[in-house]
C-alpha positions as CSV (number, residue, x, y, z in Angstrom):
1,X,67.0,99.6,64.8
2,X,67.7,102.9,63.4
3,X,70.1,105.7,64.9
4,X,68.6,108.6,66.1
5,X,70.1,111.9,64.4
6,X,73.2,113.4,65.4
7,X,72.0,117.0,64.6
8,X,70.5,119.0,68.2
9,X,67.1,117.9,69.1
10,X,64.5,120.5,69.1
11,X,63.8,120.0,73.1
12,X,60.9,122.1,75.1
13,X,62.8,124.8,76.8
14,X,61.3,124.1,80.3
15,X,62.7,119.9,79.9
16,X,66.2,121.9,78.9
17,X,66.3,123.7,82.1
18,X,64.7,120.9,84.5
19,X,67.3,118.4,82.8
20,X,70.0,121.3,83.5
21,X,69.1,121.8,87.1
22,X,69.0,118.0,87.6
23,X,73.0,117.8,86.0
24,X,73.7,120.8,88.5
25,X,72.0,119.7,91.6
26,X,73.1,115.8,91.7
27,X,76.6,116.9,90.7
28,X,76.9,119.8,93.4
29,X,78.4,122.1,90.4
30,X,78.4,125.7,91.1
31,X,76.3,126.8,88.2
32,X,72.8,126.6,88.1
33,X,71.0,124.4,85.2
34,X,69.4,127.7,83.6
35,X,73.1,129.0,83.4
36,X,74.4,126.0,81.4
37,X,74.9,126.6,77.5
38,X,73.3,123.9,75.7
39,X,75.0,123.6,73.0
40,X,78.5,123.3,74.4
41,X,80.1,120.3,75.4
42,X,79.5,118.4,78.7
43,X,82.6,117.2,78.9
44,X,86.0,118.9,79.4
45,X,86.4,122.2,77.7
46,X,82.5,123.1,77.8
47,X,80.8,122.2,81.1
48,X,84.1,120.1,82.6
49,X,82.9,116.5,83.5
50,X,84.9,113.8,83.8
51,X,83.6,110.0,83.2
52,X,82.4,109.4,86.9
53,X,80.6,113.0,86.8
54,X,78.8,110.8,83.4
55,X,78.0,108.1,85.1
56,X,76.4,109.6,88.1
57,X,74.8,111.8,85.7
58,X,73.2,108.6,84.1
59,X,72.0,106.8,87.1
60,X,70.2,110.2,88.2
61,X,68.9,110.6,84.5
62,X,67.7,106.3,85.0
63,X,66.0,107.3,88.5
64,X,64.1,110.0,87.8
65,X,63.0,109.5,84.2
66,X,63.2,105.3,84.0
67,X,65.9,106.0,80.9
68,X,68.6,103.2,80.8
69,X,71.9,104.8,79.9
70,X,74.3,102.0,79.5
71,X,77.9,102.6,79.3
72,X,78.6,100.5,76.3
73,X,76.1,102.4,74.0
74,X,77.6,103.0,70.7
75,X,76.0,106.3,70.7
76,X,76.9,108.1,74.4
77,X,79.5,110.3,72.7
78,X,76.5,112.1,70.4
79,X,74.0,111.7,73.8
80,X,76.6,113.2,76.2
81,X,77.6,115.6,73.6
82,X,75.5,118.7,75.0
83,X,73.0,119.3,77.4
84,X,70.4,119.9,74.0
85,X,71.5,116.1,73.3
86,X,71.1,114.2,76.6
87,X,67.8,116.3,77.4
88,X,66.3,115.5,73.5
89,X,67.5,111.9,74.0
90,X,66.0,111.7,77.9
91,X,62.9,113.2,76.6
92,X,62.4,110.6,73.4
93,X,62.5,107.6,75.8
94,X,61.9,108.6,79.0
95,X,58.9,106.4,81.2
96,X,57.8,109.4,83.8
C-alpha cells in the first residue's frame, strides 16, 4: 500500500469550501468555512482545534462522505495538517 503524498492536494475549490463549512458548522466555530485559510494549520496556532475538536471533525467527515478516519492512522498528522489536506484526502476516498 503506498503513502499518499505529503505535498497539498490540488482540491476543486467548491469541495474546499463545502469541507470548510462542514468543519465550521459541526464544530459551532465562529468563522465561516469560506473564511478558513487552507493552508494553515488545523490545529493550535492556525485554526485552534484540539484532539476532541479532531475527532468530532472525523466522525462528521465518516457520516457525510462514508470516509473512515481512524485514530491510529500513521498518516492523521499530514491529513489533519490543513484544511487543503483533509478535503484532498476526503475527496480521494470518499463513497458519496
Amino acid at each position: 500500500m503506498s503513502t499518499p503524498s505529503a505535498t497539498p492536494s490540488r482540491v476543486d475549490p467548491q469541495f474546499l469550501l463545502e469541507v470548510g463549512d462542514l468543519i465550521a458548522e459541526s464544530l459551532e466555530l465562529d468563522v465561516a468555512g469560506a473564511d478558513i485559510d487552507p493552508d494553515a494549520p488545523l490545529y493550535g496556532d492556525g485554526l485552534g482545534l484540539d484532539s476532541i475538536d479532531i475527532l468530532e471533525v472525523a466522525l462528521v467527515i465518516s457520516k457525510k462522505y462514508g470516509v473512515q478516519l481512524r485514530a491510529d492512522d500513521a498518516d492523521n498528522h499530514r491529513i489533519f495538517s490543513s484544511l487543503r489536506q483533509l478535503a484532498g484526502h476526503v475527496a480521494r476516498l470518499r463513497t458519496t
